[in-house]
DSSP file (Angstrom, degrees, kcal/mol; ACC not computed):
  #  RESIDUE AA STRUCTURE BP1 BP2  ACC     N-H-->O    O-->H-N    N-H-->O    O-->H-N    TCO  KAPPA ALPHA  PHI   PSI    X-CA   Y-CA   Z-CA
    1    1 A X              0   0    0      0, 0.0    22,-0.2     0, 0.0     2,-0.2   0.000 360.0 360.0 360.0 143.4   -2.3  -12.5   -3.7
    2    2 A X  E     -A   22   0A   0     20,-1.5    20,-0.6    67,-0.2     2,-0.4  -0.564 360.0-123.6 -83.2 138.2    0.7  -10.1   -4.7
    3    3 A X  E     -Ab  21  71A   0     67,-3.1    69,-2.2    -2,-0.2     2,-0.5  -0.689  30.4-167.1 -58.9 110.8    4.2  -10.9   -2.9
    4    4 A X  E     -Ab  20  72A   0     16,-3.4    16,-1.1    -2,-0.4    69,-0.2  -0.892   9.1-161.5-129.4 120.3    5.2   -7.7   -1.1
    5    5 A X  E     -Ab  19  73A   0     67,-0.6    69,-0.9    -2,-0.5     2,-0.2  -0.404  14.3-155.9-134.0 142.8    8.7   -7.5    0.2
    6    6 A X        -     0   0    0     12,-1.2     2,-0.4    67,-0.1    69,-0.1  -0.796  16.1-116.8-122.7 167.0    9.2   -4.5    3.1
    7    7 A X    >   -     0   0    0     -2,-0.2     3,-1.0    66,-0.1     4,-0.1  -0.907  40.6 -86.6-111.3 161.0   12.3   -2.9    3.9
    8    8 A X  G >> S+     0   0    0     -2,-0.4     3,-1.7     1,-0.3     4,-1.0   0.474 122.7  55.8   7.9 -75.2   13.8   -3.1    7.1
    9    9 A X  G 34 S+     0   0    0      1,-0.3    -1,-0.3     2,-0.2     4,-0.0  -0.045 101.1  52.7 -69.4  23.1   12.0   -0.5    8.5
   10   10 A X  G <4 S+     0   0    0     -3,-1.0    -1,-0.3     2,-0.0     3,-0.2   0.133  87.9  85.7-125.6 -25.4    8.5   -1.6    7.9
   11   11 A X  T X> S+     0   0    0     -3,-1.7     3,-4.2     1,-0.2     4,-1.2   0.991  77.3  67.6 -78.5 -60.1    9.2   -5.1    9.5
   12   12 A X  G >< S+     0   0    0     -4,-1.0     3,-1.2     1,-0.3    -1,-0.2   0.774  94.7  51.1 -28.7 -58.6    8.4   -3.8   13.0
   13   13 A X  G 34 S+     0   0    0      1,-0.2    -1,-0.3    -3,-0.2    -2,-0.2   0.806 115.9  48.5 -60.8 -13.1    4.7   -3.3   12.3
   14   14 A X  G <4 S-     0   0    0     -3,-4.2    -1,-0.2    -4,-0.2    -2,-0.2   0.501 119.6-103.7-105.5  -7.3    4.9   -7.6   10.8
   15   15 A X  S << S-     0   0    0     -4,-1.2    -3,-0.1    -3,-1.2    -2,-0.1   0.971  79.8 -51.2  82.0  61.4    6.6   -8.8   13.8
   16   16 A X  S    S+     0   0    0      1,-0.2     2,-0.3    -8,-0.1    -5,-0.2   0.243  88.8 150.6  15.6  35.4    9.6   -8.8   11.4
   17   17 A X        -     0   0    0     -6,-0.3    -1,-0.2     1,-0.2    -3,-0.2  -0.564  32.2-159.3 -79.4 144.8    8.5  -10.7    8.5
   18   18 A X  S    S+     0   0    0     -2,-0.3   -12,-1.2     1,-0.1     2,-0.6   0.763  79.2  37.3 -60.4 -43.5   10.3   -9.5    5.4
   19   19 A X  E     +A    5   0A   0    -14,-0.2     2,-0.2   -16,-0.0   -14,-0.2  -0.785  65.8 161.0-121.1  93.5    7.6  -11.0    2.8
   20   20 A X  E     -A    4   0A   0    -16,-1.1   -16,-3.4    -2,-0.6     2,-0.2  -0.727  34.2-119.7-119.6-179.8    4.0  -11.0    3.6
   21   21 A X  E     +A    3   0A   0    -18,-0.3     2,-0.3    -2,-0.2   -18,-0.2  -0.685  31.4 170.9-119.7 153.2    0.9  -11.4    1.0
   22   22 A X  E     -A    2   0A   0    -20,-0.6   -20,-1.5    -2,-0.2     2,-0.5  -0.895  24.0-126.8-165.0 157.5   -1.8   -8.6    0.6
   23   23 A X        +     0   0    0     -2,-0.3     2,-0.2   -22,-0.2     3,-0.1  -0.845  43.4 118.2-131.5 103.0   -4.7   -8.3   -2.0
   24   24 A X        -     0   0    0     -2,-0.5     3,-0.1    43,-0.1     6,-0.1  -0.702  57.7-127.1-141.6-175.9   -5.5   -5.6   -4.3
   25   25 A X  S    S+     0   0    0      1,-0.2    41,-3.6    -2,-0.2     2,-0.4   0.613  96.3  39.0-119.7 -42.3   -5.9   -4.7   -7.8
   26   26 A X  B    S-E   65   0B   0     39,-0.3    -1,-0.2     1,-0.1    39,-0.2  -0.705  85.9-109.7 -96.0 167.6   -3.7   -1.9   -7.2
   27   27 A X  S >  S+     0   0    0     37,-2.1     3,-2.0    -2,-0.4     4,-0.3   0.885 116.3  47.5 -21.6 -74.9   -1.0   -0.7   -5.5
   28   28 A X  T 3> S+     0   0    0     34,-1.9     4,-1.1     1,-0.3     5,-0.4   0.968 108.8  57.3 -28.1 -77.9   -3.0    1.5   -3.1
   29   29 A X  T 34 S+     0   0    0     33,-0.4    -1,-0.3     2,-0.2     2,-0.2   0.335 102.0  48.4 -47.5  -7.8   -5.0   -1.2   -2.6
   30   30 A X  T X4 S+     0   0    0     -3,-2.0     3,-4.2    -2,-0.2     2,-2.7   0.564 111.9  60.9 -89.2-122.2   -2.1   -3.6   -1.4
   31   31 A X  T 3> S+     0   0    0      1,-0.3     4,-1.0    -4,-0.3    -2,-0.2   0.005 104.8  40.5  51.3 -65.5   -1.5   -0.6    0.7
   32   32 A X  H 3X S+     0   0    0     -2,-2.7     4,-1.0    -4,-1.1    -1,-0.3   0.742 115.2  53.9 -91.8 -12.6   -4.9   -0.6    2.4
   33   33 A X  H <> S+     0   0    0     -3,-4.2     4,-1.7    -5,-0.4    -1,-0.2   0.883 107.8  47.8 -69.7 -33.4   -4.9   -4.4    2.9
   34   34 A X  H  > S+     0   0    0      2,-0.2     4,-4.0     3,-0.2     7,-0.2   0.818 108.1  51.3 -89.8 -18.1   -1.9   -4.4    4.3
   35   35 A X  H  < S+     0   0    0     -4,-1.0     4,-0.2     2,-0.2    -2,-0.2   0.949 113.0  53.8 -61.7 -80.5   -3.0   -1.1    7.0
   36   36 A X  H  < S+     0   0    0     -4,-1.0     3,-0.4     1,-0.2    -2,-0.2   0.758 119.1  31.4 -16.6 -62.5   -6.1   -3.6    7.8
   37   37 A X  H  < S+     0   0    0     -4,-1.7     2,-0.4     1,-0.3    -1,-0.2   0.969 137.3  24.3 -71.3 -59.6   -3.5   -6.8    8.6
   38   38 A X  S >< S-     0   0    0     -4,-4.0     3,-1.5    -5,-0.1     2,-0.5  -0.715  91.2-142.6-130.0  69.8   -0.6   -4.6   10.1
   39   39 A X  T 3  S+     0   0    0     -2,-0.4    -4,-0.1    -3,-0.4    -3,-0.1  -0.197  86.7  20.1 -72.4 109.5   -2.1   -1.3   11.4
   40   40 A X  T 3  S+     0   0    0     -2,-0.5    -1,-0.3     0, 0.0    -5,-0.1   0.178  97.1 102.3 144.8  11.1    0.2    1.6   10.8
   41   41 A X  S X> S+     0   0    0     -3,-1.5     4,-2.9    -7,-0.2     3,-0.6   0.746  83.9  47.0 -60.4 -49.3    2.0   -0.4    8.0
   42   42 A X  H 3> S+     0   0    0     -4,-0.3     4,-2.2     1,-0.2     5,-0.2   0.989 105.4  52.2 -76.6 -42.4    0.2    1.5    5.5
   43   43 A X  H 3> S+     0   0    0      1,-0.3     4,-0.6     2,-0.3    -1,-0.2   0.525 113.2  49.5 -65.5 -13.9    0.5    5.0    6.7
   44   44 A X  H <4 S+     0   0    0     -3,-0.6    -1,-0.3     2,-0.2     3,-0.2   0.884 106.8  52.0-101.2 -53.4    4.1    4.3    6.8
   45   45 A X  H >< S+     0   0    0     -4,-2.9     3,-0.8     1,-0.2     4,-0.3   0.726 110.8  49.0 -29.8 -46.6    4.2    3.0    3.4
   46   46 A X  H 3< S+     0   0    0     -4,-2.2     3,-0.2     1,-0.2    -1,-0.2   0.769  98.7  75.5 -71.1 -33.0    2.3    6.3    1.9
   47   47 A X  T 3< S-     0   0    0     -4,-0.6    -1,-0.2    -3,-0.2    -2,-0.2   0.501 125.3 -38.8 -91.8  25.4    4.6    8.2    3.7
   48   48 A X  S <  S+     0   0    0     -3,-0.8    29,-0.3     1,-0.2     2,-0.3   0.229  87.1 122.8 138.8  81.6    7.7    7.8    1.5
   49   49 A X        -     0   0    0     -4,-0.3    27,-0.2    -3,-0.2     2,-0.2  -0.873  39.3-151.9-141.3 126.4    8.4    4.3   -0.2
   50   50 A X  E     -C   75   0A   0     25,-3.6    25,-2.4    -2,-0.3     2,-0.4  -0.531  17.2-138.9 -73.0-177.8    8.8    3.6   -4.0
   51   51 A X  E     -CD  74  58A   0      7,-1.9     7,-1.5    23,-0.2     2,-0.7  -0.993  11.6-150.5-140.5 132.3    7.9    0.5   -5.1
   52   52 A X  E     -CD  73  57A   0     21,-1.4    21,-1.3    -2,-0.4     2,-0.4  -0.877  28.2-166.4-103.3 139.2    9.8   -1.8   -7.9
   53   53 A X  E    S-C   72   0A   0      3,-4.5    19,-0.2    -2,-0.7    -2,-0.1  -0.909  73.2 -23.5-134.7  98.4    6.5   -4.0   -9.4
   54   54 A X  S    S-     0   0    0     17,-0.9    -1,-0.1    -2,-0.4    18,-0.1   0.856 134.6 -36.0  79.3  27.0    7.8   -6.7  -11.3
   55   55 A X  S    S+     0   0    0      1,-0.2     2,-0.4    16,-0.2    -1,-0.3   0.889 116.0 102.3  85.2  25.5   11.2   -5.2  -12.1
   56   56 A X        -     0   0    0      2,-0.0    -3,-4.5     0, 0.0    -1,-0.2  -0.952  64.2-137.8-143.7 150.9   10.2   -1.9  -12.5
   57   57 A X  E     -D   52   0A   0     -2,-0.4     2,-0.3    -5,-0.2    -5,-0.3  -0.560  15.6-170.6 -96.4 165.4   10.6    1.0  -10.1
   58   58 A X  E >   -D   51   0A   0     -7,-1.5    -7,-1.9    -2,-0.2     3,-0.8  -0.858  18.2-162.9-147.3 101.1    7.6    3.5   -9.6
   59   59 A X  T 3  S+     0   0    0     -2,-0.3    19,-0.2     1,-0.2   -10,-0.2   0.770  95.3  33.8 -53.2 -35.5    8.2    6.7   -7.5
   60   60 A X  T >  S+     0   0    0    -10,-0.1     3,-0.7    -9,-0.1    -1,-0.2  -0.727  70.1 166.2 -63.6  50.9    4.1    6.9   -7.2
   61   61 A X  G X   +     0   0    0     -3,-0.8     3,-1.2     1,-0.2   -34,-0.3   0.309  37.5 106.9 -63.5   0.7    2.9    3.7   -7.0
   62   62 A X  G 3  S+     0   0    0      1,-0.2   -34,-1.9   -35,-0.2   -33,-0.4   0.563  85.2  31.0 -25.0 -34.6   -0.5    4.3   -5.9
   63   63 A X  G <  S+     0   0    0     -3,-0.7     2,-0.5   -36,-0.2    -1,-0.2   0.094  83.1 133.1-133.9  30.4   -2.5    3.6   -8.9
   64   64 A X    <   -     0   0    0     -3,-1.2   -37,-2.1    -6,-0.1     2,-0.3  -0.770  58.3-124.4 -65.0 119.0   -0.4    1.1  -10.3
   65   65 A X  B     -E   26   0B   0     -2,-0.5   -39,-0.3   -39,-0.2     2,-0.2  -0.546  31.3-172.6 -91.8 118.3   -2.4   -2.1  -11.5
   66   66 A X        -     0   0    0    -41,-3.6     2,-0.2    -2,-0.3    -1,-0.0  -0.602  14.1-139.0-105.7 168.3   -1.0   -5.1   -9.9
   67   67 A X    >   -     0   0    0     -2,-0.2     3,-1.5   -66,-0.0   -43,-0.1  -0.674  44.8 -96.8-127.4 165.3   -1.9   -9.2  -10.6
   68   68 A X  T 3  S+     0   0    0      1,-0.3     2,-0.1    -2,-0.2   -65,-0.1   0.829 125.5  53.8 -77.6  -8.0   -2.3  -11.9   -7.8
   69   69 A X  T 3  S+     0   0    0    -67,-0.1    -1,-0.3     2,-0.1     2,-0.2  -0.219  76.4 123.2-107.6  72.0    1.7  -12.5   -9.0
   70   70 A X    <   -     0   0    0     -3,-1.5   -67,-3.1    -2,-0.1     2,-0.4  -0.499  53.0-146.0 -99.4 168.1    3.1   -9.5   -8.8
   71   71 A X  E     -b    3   0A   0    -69,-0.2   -17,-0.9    -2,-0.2     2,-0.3  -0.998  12.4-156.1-129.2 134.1    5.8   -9.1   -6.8
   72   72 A X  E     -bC   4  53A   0    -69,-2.2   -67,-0.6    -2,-0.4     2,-0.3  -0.993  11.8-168.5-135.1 148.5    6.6   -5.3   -4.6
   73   73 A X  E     -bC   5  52A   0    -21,-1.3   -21,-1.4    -2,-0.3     2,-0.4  -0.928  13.1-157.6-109.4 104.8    9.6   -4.1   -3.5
   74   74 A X  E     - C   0  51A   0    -69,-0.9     2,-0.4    -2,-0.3   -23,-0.2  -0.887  32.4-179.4 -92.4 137.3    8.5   -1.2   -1.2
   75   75 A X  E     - C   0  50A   0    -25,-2.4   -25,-3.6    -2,-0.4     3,-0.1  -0.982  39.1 -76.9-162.8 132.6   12.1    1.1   -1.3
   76   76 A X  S    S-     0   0    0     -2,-0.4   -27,-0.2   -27,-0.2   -28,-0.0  -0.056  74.6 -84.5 -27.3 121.4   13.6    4.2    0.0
   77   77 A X        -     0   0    0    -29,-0.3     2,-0.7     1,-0.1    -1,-0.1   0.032  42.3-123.4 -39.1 141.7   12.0    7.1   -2.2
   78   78 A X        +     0   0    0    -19,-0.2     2,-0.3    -3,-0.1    -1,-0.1  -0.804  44.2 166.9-103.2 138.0   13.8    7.6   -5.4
   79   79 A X        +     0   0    0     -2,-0.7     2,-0.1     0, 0.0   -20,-0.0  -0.882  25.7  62.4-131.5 154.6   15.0   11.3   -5.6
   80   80 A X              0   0    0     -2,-0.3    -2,-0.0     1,-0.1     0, 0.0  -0.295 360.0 360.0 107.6-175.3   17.4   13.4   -7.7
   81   81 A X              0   0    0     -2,-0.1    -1,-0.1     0, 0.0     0, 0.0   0.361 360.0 360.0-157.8 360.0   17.2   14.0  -11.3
């Protein structure tokens, strides 16, 4: 299972855990595991998080291939140029 770290504002929907476990092959797919477990978690997630995976940030982390030790950072959308 991938590690997936929320910020703040995502803990309401886990009954304020920080760190919870989810299982996918992607990114999305943590995504909809974690909607399943924590419902409106995902929807909240889709609507404006990047994600650092493993040290790296991803403004679109949907279809990003994750391993059962990955770690995500789900993170304020990165903007600006």
């Amino acid at each position: 299972m991938a590690t997936v770290h929320l910020m703040t504002q995502h803990r309401a929907f886990t009954g304020g855990e920080a760190v919870v476990q989810a299982n996918g092959a992607t990114v999305g797919q943590i995504i909809d595991d974690l909607e399943a477990t924590y419902p409106g978690l995902g929807r909240a997630l889709r609507a404006g998080s990047s994600a650092g995976i493993d040290g790296e940030i991803h403004a679109d982390p949907e279809y990003v291939r994750v391993g059962v030790d990955t770690e995500i950072y789900f993170l304020a959308p990165v903007v600006g140029g």
